[in-house]
Jmol script that loads the backbone (N, CA, C; Angstrom):
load data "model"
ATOM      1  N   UNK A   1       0.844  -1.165   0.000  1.00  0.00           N
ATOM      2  CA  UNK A   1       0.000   0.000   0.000  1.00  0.00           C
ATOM      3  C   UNK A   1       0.895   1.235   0.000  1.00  0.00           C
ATOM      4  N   UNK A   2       0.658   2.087  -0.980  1.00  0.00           N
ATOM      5  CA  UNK A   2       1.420   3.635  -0.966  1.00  0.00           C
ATOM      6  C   UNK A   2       0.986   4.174   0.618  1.00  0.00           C
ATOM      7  N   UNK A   3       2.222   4.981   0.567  1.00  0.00           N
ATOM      8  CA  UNK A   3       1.688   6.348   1.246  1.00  0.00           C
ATOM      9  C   UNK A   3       0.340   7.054   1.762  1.00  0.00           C
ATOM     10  N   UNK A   4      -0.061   7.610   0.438  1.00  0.00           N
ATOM     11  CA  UNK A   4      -0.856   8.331   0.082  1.00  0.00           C
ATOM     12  C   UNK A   4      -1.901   7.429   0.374  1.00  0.00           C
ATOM     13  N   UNK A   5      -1.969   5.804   0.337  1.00  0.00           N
ATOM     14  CA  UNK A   5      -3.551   5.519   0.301  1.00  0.00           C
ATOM     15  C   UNK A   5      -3.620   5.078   2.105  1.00  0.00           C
ATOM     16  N   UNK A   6      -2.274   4.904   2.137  1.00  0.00           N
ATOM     17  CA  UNK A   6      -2.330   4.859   3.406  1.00  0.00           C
ATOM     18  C   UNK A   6      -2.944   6.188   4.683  1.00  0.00           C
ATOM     19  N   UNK A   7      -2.485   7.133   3.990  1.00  0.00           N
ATOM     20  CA  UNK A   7      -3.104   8.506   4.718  1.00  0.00           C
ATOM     21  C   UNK A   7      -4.324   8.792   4.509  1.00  0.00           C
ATOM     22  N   UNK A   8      -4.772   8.301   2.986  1.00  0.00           N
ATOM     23  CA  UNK A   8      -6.289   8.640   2.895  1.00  0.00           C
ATOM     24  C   UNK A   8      -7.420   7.438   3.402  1.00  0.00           C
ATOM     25  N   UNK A   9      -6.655   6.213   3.769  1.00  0.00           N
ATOM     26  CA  UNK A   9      -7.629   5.335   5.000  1.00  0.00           C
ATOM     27  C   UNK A   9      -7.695   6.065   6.351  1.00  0.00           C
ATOM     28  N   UNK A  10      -6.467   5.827   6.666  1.00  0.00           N
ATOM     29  CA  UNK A  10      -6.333   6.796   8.077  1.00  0.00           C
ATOM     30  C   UNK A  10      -7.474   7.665   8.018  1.00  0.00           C
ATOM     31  N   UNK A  11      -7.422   8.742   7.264  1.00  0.00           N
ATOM     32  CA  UNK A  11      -8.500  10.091   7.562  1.00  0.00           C
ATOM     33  C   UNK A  11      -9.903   9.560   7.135  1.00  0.00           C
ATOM     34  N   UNK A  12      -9.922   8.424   6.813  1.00  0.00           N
ATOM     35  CA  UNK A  12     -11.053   8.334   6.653  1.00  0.00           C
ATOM     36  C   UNK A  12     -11.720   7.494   8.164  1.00  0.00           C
ATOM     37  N   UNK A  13     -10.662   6.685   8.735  1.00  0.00           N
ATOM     38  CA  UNK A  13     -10.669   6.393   9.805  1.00  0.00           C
ATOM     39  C   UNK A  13     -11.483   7.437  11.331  1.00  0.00           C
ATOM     40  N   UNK A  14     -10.529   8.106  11.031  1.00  0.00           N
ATOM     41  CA  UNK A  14     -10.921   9.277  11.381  1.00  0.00           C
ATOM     42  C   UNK A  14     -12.000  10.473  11.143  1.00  0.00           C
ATOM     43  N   UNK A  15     -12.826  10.465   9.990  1.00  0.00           N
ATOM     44  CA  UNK A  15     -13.677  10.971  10.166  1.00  0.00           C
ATOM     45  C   UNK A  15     -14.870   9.856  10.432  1.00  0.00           C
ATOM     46  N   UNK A  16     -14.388   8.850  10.420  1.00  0.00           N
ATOM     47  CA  UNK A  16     -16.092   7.879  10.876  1.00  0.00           C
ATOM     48  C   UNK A  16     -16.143   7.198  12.316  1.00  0.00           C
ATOM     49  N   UNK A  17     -14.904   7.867  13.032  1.00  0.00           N
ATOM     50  CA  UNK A  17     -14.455   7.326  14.181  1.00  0.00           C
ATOM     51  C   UNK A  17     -15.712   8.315  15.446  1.00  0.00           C
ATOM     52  N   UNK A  18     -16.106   9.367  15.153  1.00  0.00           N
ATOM     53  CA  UNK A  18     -17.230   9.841  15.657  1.00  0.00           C
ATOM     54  C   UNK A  18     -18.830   9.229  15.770  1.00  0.00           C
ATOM     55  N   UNK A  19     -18.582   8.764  14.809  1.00  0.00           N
ATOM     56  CA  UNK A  19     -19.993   8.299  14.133  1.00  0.00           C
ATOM     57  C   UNK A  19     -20.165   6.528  14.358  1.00  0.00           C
ATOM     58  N   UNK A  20     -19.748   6.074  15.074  1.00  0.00           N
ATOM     59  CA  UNK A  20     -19.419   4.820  15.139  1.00  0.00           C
ATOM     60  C   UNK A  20     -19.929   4.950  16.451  1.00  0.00           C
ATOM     61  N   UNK A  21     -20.686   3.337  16.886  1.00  0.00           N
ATOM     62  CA  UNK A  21     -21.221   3.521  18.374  1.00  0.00           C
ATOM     63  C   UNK A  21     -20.049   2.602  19.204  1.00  0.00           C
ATOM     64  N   UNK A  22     -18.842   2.889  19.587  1.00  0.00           N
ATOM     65  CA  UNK A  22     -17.849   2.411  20.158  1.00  0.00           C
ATOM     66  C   UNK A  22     -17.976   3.234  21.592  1.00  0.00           C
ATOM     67  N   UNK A  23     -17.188   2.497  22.470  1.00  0.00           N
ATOM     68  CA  UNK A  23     -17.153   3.096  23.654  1.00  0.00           C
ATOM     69  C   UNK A  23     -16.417   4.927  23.754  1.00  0.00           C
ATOM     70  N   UNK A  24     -16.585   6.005  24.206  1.00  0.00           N
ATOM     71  CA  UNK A  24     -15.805   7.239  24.385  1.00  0.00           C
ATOM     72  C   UNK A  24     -14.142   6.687  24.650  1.00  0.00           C
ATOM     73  N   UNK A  25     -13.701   5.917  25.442  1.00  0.00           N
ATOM     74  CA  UNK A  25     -12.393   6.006  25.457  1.00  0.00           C
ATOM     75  C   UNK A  25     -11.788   5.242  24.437  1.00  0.00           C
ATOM     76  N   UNK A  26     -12.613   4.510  23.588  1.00  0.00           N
ATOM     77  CA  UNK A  26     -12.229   3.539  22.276  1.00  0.00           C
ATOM     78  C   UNK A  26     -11.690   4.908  21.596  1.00  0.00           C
ATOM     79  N   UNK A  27     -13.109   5.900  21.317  1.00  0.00           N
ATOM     80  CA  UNK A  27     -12.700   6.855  20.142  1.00  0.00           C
ATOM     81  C   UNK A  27     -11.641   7.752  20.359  1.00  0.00           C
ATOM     82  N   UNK A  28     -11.127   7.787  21.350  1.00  0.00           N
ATOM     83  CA  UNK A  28     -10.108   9.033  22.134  1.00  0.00           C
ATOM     84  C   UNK A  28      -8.727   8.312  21.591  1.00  0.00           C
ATOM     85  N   UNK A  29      -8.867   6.795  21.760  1.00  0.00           N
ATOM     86  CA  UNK A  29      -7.349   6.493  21.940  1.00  0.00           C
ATOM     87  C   UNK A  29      -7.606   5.804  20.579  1.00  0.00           C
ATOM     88  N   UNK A  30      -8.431   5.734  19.839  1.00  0.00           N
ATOM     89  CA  UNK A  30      -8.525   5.293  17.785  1.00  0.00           C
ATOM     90  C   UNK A  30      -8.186   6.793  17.528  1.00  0.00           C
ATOM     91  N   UNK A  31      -8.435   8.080  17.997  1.00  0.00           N
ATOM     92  CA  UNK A  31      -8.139   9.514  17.171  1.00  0.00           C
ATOM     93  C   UNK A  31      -6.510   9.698  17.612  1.00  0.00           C
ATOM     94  N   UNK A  32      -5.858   9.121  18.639  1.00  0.00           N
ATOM     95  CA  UNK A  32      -5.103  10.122  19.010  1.00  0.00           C
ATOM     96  C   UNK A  32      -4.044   9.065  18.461  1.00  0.00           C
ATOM     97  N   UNK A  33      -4.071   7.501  18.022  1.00  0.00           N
ATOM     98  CA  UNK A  33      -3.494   6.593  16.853  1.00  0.00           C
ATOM     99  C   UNK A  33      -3.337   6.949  15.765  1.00  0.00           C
ATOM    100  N   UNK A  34      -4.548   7.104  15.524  1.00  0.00           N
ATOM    101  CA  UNK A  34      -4.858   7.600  13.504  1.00  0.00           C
ATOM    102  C   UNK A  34      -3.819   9.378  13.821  1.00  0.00           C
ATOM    103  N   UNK A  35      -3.513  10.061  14.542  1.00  0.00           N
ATOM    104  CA  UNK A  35      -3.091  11.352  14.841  1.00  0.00           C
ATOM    105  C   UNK A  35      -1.751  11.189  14.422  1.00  0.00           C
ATOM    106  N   UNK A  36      -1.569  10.322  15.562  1.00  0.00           N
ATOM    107  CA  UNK A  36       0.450  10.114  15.347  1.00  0.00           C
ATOM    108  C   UNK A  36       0.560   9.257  13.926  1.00  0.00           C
ATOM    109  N   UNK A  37       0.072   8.520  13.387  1.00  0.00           N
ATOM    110  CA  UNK A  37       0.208   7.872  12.222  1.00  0.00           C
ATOM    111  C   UNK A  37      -0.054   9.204  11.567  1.00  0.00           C
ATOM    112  N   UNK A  38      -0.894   9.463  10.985  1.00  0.00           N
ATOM    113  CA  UNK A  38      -1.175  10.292  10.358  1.00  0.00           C
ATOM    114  C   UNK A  38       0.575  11.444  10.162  1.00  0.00           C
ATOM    115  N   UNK A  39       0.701  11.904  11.397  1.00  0.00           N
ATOM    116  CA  UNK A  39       2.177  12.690  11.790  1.00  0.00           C
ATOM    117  C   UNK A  39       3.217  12.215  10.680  1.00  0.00           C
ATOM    118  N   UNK A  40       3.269  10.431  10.978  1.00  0.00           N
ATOM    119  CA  UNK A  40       4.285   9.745  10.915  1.00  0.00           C
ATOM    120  C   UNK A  40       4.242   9.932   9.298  1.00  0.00           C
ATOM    121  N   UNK A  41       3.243   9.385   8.930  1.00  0.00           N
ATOM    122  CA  UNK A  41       3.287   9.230   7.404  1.00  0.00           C
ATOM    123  C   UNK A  41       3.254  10.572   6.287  1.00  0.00           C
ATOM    124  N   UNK A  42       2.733  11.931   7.113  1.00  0.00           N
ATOM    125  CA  UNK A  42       2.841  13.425   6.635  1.00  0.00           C
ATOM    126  C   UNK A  42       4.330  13.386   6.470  1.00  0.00           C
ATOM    127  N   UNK A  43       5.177  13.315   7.837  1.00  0.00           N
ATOM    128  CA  UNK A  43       6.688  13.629   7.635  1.00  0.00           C
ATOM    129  C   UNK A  43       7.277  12.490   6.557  1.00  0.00           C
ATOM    130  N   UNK A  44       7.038  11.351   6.525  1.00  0.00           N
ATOM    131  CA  UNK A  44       7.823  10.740   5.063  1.00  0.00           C
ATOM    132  C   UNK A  44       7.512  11.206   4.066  1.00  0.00           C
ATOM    133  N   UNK A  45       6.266  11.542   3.622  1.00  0.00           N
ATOM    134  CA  UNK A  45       5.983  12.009   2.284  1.00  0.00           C
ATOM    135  C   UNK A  45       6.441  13.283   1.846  1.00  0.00           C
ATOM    136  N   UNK A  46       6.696  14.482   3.046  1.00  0.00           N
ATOM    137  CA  UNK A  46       7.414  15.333   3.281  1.00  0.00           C
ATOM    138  C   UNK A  46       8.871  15.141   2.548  1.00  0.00           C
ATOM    139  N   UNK A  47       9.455  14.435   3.716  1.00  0.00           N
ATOM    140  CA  UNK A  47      10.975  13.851   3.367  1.00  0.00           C
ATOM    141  C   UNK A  47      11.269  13.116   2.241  1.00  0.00           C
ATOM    142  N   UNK A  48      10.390  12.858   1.215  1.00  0.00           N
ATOM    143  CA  UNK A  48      10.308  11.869  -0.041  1.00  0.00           C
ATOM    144  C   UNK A  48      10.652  12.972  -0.859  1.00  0.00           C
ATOM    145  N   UNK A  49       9.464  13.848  -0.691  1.00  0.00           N
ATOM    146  CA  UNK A  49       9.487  15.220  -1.651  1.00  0.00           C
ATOM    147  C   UNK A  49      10.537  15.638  -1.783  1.00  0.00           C
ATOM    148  N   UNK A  50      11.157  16.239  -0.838  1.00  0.00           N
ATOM    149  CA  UNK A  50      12.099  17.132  -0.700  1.00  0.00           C
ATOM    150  C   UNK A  50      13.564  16.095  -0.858  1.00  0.00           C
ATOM    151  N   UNK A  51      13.624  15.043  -0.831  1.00  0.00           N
ATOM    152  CA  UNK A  51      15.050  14.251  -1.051  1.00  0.00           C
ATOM    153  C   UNK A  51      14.915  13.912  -2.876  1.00  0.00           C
ATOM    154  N   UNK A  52      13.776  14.483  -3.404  1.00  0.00           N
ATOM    155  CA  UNK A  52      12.520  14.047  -4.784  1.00  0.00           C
ATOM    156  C   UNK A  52      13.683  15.322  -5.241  1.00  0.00           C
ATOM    157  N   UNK A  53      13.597  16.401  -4.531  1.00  0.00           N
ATOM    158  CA  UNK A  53      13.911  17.813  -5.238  1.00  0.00           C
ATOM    159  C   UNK A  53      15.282  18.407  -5.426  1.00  0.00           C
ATOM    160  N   UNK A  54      16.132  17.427  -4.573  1.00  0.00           N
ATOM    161  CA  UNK A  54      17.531  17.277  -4.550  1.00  0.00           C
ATOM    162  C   UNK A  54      18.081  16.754  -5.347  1.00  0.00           C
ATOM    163  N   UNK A  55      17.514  15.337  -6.190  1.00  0.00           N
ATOM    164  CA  UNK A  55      18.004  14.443  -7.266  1.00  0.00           C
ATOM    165  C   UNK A  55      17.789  15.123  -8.432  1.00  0.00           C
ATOM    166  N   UNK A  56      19.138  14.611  -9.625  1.00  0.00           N
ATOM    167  CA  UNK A  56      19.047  15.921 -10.681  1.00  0.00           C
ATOM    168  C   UNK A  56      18.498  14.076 -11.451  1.00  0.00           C
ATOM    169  N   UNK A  57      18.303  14.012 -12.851  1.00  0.00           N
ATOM    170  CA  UNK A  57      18.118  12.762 -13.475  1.00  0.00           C
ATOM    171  C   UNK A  57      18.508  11.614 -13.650  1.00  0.00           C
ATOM    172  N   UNK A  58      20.115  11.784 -13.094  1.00  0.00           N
ATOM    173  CA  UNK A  58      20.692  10.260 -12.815  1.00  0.00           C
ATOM    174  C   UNK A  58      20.890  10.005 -11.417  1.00  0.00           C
ATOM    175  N   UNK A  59      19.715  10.750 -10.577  1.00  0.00           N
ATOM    176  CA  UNK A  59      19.510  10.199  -9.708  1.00  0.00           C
ATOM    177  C   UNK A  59      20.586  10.550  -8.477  1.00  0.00           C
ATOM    178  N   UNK A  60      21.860  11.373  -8.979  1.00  0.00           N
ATOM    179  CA  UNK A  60      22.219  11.902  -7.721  1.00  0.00           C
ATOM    180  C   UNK A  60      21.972  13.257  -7.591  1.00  0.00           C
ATOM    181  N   UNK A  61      22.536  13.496  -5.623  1.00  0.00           N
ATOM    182  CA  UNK A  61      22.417  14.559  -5.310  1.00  0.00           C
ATOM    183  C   UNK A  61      23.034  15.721  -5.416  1.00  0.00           C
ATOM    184  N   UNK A  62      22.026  16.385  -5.389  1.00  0.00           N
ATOM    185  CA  UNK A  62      22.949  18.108  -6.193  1.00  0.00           C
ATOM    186  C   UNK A  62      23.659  18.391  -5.089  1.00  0.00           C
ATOM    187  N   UNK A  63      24.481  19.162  -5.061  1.00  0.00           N
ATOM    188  CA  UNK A  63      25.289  19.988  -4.296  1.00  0.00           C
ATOM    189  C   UNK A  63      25.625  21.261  -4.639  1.00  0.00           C
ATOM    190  N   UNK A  64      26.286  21.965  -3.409  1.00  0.00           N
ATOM    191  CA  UNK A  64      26.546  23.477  -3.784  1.00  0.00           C
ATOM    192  C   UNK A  64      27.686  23.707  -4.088  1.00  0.00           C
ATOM    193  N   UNK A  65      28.403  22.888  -4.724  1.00  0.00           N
ATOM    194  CA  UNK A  65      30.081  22.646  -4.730  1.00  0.00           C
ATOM    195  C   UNK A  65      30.896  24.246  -5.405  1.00  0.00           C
ATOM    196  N   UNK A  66      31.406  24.513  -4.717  1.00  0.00           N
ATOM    197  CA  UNK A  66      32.129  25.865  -5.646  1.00  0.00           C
ATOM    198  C   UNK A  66      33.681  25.536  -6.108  1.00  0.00           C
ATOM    199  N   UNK A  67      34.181  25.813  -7.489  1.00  0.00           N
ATOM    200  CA  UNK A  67      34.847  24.951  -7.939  1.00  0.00           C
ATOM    201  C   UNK A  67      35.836  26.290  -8.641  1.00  0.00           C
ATOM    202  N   UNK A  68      36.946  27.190  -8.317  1.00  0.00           N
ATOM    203  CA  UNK A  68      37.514  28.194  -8.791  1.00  0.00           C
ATOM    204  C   UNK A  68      38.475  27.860 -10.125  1.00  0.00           C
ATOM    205  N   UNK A  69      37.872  28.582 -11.061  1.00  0.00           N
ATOM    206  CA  UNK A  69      38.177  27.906 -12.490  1.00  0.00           C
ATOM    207  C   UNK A  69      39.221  29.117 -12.903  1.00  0.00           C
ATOM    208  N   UNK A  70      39.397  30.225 -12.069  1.00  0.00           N
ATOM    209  CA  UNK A  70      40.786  31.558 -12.750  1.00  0.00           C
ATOM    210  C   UNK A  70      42.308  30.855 -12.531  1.00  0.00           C
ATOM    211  N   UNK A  71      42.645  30.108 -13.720  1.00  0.00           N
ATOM    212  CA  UNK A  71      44.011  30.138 -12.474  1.00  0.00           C
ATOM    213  C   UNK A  71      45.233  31.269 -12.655  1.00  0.00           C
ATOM    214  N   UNK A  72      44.752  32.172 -12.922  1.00  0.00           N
ATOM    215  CA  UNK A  72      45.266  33.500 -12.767  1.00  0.00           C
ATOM    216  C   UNK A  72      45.647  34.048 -11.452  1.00  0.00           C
ATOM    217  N   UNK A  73      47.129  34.185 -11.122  1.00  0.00           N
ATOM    218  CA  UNK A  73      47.405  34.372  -9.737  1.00  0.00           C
ATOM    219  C   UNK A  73      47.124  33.101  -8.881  1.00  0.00           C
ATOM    220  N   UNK A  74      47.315  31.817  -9.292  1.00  0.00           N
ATOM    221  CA  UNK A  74      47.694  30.695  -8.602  1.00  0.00           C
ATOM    222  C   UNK A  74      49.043  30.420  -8.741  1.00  0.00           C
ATOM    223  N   UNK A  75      49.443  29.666  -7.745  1.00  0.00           N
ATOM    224  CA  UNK A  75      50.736  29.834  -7.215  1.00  0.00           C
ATOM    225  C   UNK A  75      51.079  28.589  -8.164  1.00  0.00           C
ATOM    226  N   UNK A  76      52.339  28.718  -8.388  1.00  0.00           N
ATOM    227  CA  UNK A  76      53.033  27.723  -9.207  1.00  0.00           C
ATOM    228  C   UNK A  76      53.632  26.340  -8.225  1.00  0.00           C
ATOM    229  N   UNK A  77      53.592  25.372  -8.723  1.00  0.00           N
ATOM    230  CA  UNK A  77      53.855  24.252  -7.611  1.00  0.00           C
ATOM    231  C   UNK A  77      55.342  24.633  -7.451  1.00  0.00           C
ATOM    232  N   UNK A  78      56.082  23.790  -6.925  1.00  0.00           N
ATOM    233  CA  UNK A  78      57.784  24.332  -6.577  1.00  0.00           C
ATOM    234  C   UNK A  78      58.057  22.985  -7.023  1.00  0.00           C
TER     235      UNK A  78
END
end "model"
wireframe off; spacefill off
backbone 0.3
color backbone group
């Protein structure tokens, strides 16, 4: 199961978790489950994205590498 369908059971979990004739402390501690899951699986998809936005097409990571190409006024080896 993706991510994504995984988060959209969860919330759905969660919105029928009211409406369900379960005991009050059932629904407290099923919302405050589906909550931290919910957390858990926001921050990977998060962290997917953004490690998504770092990769250039072969798949590695960019960097900010600064690379001084004058060699004008570089010192001569000895």
């Amino acid at each position: 199961m993706s991510q994504e369908s995984f988060v959209f059971l969860v919330g759905l979990v969660v919105l029928a978790t009211p409406l369900l004739g379960i005991p009050h402390e059932w629904k407290d501690t099923a919302t405050i489950v589906a909550g931290i899951l919910l957390l858990i699986a926001g921050y990977r998809l998060r962290r997917a994205a953004y490690i998504r936005s770092l990769e250039n097409e072969k798949g590695e990571r960019r960097g900010d590498a600064f690379v001084e190409n004058n060699t004008e006024g570089a010192l001569e080896p000895r």
